[in-house]
C-alpha positions in Angstrom: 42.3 -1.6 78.5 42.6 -1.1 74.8 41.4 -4.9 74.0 38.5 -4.8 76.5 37.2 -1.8 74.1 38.1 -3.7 70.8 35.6 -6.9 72.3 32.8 -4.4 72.6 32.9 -2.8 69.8 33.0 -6.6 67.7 30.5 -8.0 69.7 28.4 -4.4 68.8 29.0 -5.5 65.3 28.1 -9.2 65.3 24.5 -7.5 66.8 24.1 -5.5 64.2 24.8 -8.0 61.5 22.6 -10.3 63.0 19.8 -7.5 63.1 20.2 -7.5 59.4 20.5 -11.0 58.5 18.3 -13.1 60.5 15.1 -11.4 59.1 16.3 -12.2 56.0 16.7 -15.8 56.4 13.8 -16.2 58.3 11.9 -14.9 55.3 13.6 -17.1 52.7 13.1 -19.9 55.2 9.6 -19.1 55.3 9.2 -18.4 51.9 10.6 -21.8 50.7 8.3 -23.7 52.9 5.6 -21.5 51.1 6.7 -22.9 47.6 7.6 -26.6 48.5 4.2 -26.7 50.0 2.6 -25.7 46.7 4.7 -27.9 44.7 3.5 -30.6 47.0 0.0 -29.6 46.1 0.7 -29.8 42.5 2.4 -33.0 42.1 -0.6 -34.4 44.0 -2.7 -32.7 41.8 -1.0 -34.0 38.5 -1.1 -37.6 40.1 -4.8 -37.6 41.0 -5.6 -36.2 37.5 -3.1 -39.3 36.1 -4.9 -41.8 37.9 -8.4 -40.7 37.4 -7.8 -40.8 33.6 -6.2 -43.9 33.7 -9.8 -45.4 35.0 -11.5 -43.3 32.5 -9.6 -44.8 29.8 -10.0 -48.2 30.1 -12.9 -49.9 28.0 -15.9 -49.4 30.4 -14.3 -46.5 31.8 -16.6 -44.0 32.8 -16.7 -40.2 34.1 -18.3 -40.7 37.4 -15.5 -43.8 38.1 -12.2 -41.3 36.9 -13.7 -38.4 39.3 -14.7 -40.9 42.4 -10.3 -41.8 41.8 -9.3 -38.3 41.7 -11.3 -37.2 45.0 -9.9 -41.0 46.6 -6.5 -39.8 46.2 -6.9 -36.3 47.3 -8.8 -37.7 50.4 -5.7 -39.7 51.0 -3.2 -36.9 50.5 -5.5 -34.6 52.7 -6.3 -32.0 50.4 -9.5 -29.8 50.5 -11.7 -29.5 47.3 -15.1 -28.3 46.0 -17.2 -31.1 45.8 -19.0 -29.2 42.7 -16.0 -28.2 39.9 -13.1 -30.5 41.5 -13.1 -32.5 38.4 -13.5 -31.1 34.9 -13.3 -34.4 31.9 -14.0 -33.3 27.9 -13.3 -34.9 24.7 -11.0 -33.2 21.9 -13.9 -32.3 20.1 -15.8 -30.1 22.6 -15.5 -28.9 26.1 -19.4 -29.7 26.6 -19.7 -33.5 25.5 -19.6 -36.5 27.6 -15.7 -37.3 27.9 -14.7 -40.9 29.2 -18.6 -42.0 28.7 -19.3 -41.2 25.0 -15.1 -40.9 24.0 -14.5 -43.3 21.2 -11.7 -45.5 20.6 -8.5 -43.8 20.4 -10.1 -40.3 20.9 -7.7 -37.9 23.8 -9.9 -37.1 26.7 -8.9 -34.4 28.9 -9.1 -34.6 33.0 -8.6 -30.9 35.0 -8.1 -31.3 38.8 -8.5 -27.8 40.3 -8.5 -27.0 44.1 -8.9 -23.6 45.9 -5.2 -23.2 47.4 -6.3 -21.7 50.7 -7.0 -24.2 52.9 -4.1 -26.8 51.4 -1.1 -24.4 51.1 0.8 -24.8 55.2 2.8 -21.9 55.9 2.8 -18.6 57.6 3.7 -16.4 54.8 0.4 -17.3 53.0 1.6 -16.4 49.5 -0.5 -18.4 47.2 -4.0 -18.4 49.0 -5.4 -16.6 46.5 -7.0 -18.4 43.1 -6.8 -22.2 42.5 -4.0 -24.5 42.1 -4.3 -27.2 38.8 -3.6 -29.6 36.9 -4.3 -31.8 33.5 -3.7 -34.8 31.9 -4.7 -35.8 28.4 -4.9 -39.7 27.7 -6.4 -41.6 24.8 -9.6 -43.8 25.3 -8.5 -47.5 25.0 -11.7 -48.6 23.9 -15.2 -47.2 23.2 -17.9 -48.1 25.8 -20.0 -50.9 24.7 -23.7 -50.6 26.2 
Protein backbone atom coordinates (compact mmCIF):
# COMPACT_ATOMS: atom_id res chain seq x y z
CA UNK A 1 0.00 0.00 0.00
CA UNK A 2 2.63 2.55 1.00
CA UNK A 3 4.53 2.23 -2.54
CA UNK A 4 1.25 2.45 -4.58
CA UNK A 5 0.97 6.06 -2.83
CA UNK A 6 4.74 7.00 -3.30
CA UNK A 7 4.07 6.23 -7.53
CA UNK A 8 1.35 8.81 -7.33
CA UNK A 9 2.65 11.29 -5.80
CA UNK A 10 6.06 11.02 -8.43
CA UNK A 11 4.09 10.72 -11.27
CA UNK A 12 2.04 14.06 -9.70
CA UNK A 13 5.50 15.60 -9.72
CA UNK A 14 6.83 14.66 -13.19
CA UNK A 15 3.27 16.61 -14.25
CA UNK A 16 3.96 19.41 -12.73
CA UNK A 17 7.47 19.73 -13.85
CA UNK A 18 6.46 19.20 -17.19
CA UNK A 19 3.72 21.99 -16.74
CA UNK A 20 6.69 24.23 -16.11
CA UNK A 21 9.19 23.21 -18.48
CA UNK A 22 7.68 22.44 -21.74
CA UNK A 23 6.40 26.07 -22.23
CA UNK A 24 9.64 27.01 -21.78
CA UNK A 25 11.32 25.09 -24.35
CA UNK A 26 8.76 25.46 -26.66
CA UNK A 27 9.42 29.20 -26.52
CA UNK A 28 13.20 28.89 -26.83
CA UNK A 29 12.52 26.44 -29.58
CA UNK A 30 10.46 28.89 -31.14
CA UNK A 31 12.42 31.70 -30.45
CA UNK A 32 15.59 30.19 -32.12
CA UNK A 33 13.82 29.41 -35.21
CA UNK A 34 12.85 33.21 -35.07
CA UNK A 35 16.63 34.26 -35.01
CA UNK A 36 18.16 31.59 -37.42
CA UNK A 37 15.53 32.71 -39.80
CA UNK A 38 16.75 36.31 -39.66
CA UNK A 39 20.24 35.47 -39.80
CA UNK A 40 19.28 33.61 -42.88
CA UNK A 41 17.88 36.82 -44.25
CA UNK A 42 20.96 38.68 -43.54
CA UNK A 43 23.57 36.61 -44.86
CA UNK A 44 21.45 36.62 -48.02
CA UNK A 45 21.25 40.08 -47.75
CA UNK A 46 25.17 40.71 -47.28
CA UNK A 47 25.70 38.27 -50.33
CA UNK A 48 23.34 39.92 -52.80
CA UNK A 49 24.83 43.30 -51.78
CA UNK A 50 28.51 41.49 -52.44
CA UNK A 51 27.60 40.30 -55.73
CA UNK A 52 25.77 43.36 -56.95
CA UNK A 53 28.89 45.44 -56.20
CA UNK A 54 31.14 43.15 -57.67
CA UNK A 55 29.24 43.92 -61.20
CA UNK A 56 29.27 47.51 -60.36
CA UNK A 57 32.81 47.46 -59.97
CA UNK A 58 34.09 46.18 -62.97
CA UNK A 59 35.19 48.69 -65.79
CA UNK A 60 31.76 49.18 -67.55
CA UNK A 61 29.99 48.37 -64.53
CA UNK A 62 27.01 50.17 -64.13
CA UNK A 63 24.07 50.98 -61.39
CA UNK A 64 21.19 49.58 -63.17
CA UNK A 65 23.52 46.10 -63.94
CA UNK A 66 24.69 45.82 -59.81
CA UNK A 67 20.75 46.35 -58.75
CA UNK A 68 19.24 43.85 -61.68
CA UNK A 69 22.24 41.17 -59.56
CA UNK A 70 20.99 42.00 -56.17
CA UNK A 71 17.08 41.51 -57.02
CA UNK A 72 18.53 38.01 -59.24
CA UNK A 73 19.74 36.63 -56.16
CA UNK A 74 17.05 37.57 -53.85
CA UNK A 75 14.50 36.16 -56.46
CA UNK A 76 16.52 32.99 -56.13
CA UNK A 77 16.69 32.86 -52.30
CA UNK A 78 12.90 33.75 -52.28
CA UNK A 79 12.92 36.89 -50.45
CA UNK A 80 10.32 39.72 -50.85
CA UNK A 81 11.45 43.35 -51.59
CA UNK A 82 10.25 46.82 -52.68
CA UNK A 83 10.85 47.14 -56.06
CA UNK A 84 11.31 51.11 -55.30
CA UNK A 85 14.25 51.52 -52.36
CA UNK A 86 15.57 47.63 -52.53
CA UNK A 87 18.87 48.94 -53.66
CA UNK A 88 20.54 52.13 -52.50
CA UNK A 89 24.47 52.65 -54.49
CA UNK A 90 26.58 56.16 -53.67
CA UNK A 91 30.00 57.19 -54.08
CA UNK A 92 32.28 58.32 -51.00
CA UNK A 93 31.85 61.79 -51.90
CA UNK A 94 28.01 62.18 -51.69
CA UNK A 95 25.04 60.15 -51.02
CA UNK A 96 23.21 61.83 -54.06
CA UNK A 97 25.72 61.23 -57.08
CA UNK A 98 25.72 58.64 -59.56
CA UNK A 99 27.72 55.62 -57.84
CA UNK A 100 28.95 52.71 -60.10
CA UNK A 101 28.08 55.02 -63.35
CA UNK A 102 30.09 58.24 -62.76
CA UNK A 103 32.59 56.38 -59.72
CA UNK A 104 36.16 56.91 -60.94
CA UNK A 105 38.92 54.65 -60.82
CA UNK A 106 39.79 53.48 -57.44
CA UNK A 107 37.00 55.58 -55.83
CA UNK A 108 34.75 53.05 -52.77
CA UNK A 109 31.24 52.82 -53.89
CA UNK A 110 28.69 51.89 -51.46
CA UNK A 111 25.73 49.18 -52.17
CA UNK A 112 22.62 49.03 -49.24
CA UNK A 113 20.30 46.04 -49.67
CA UNK A 114 17.32 46.65 -47.45
CA UNK A 115 14.09 44.47 -47.23
CA UNK A 116 10.97 44.90 -45.13
CA UNK A 117 11.33 41.80 -42.65
CA UNK A 118 7.70 40.90 -42.62
CA UNK A 119 6.97 38.81 -45.17
CA UNK A 120 10.70 37.00 -45.20
CA UNK A 121 11.15 36.25 -41.41
CA UNK A 122 9.16 32.13 -41.07
CA UNK A 123 8.22 31.64 -37.65
CA UNK A 124 5.25 31.84 -35.30
CA UNK A 125 6.73 34.02 -32.70
CA UNK A 126 6.94 36.93 -35.23
CA UNK A 127 9.62 38.83 -33.46
CA UNK A 128 11.32 40.94 -36.02
CA UNK A 129 8.37 41.84 -38.37
CA UNK A 130 8.69 45.18 -37.62
CA UNK A 131 11.34 47.64 -39.59
CA UNK A 132 13.74 46.49 -42.33
CA UNK A 133 16.48 44.05 -42.28
CA UNK A 134 20.02 45.33 -44.18
CA UNK A 135 22.93 45.15 -45.32
CA UNK A 136 26.24 46.92 -47.12
CA UNK A 137 29.12 46.43 -48.90
CA UNK A 138 31.81 48.98 -49.84
CA UNK A 139 34.10 47.98 -52.89
CA UNK A 140 36.42 50.08 -54.94
CA UNK A 141 35.67 50.82 -58.71
CA UNK A 142 38.22 48.92 -60.78
CA UNK A 143 38.11 51.18 -63.55
CA UNK A 144 36.24 54.40 -64.56
CA UNK A 145 33.59 54.03 -67.28
CA UNK A 146 34.71 54.93 -70.60
CA UNK A 147 31.75 56.40 -72.88
Amino acid sequence: MYRSNRKSQRTGAAVVEMAICLPVLIALTVATIDVCSVMFLKESLSIAAYEGARIGVARGGTNAQATARVKEILDERGITYNNGNVVQIQRTDSPTNGGFNSAETLEHCRILVQVPASGNVLSPAKLFTSGNIQSFVWMRKEYENID
